[in-house]
C-alpha positions as CSV (number, residue, x, y, z in Angstrom):
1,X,-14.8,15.9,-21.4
2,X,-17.9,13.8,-21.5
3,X,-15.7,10.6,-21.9
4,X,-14.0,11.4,-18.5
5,X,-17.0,12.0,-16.9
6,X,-18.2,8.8,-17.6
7,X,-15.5,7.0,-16.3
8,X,-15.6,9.0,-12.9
9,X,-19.0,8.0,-12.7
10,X,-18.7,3.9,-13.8
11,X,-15.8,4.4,-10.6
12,X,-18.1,5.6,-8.4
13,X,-21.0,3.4,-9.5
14,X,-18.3,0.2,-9.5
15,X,-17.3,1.2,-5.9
16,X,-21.0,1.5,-4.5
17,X,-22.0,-1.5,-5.8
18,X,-19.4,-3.2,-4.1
19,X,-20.1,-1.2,-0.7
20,X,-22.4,-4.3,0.5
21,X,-20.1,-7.0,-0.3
22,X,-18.1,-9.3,1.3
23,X,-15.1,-7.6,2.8
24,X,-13.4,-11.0,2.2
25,X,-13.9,-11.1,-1.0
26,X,-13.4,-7.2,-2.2
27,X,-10.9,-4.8,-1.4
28,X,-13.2,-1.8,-1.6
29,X,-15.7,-3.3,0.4
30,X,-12.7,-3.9,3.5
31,X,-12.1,-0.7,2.8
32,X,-15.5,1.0,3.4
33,X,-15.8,-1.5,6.5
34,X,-12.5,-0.2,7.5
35,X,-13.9,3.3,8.2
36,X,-12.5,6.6,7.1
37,X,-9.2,7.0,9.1
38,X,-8.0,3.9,6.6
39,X,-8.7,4.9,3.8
40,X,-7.7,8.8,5.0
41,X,-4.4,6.8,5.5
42,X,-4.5,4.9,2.0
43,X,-5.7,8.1,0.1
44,X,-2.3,9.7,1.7
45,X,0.1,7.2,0.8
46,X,-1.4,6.8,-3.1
47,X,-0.9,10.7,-3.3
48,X,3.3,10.5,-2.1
49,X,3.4,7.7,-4.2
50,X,2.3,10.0,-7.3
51,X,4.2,12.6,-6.1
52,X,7.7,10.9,-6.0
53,X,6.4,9.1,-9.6
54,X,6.1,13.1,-10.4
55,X,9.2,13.6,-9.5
56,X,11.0,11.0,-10.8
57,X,9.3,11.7,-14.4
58,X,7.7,8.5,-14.0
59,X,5.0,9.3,-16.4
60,X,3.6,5.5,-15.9
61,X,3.8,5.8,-11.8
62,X,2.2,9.0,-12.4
63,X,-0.5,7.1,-14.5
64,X,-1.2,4.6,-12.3
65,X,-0.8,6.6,-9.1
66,X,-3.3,8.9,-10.1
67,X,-5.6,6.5,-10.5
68,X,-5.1,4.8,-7.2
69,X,-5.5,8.7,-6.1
70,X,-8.7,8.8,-7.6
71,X,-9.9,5.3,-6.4
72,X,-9.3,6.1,-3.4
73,X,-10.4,9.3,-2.8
């Protein structure tokens, strides 16, 4: 469990650090800059998108669409 706490916290410590960046230049940083409703609206979409990749038994959607979950929540 310790290993996955770990890598929750690295996301969260990536994603502060870039909260001051250039929106140019960083995704998450546009994001933040963006406001909530945005990312509300991104955090939505990622979770259909796992959902279907549930569905489907795409165990590699459902992989990666977790983690874009997680990202963006």
């Amino acid at each position: 469990m310790a290993e996955h706490d770990d890598i929750l916290q690295r996301l969260y410590d990536t994603i502060a650090a870039r909260k001051t960046a250039d929106p140019g230049s960083s995704y998450t940083a546009k994001l933040l800059h963006q406001g909530r409703s945005v990312i509300a609206k991104k955090m939505g979409e990622e979770a259909v998108e796992t959902a279907i990749a549930a569905v489907a038994n795409d165990s590699d959607g459902v992989v990666g669409g977790s983690a874009d979950l997680l990202y963006h929540l």
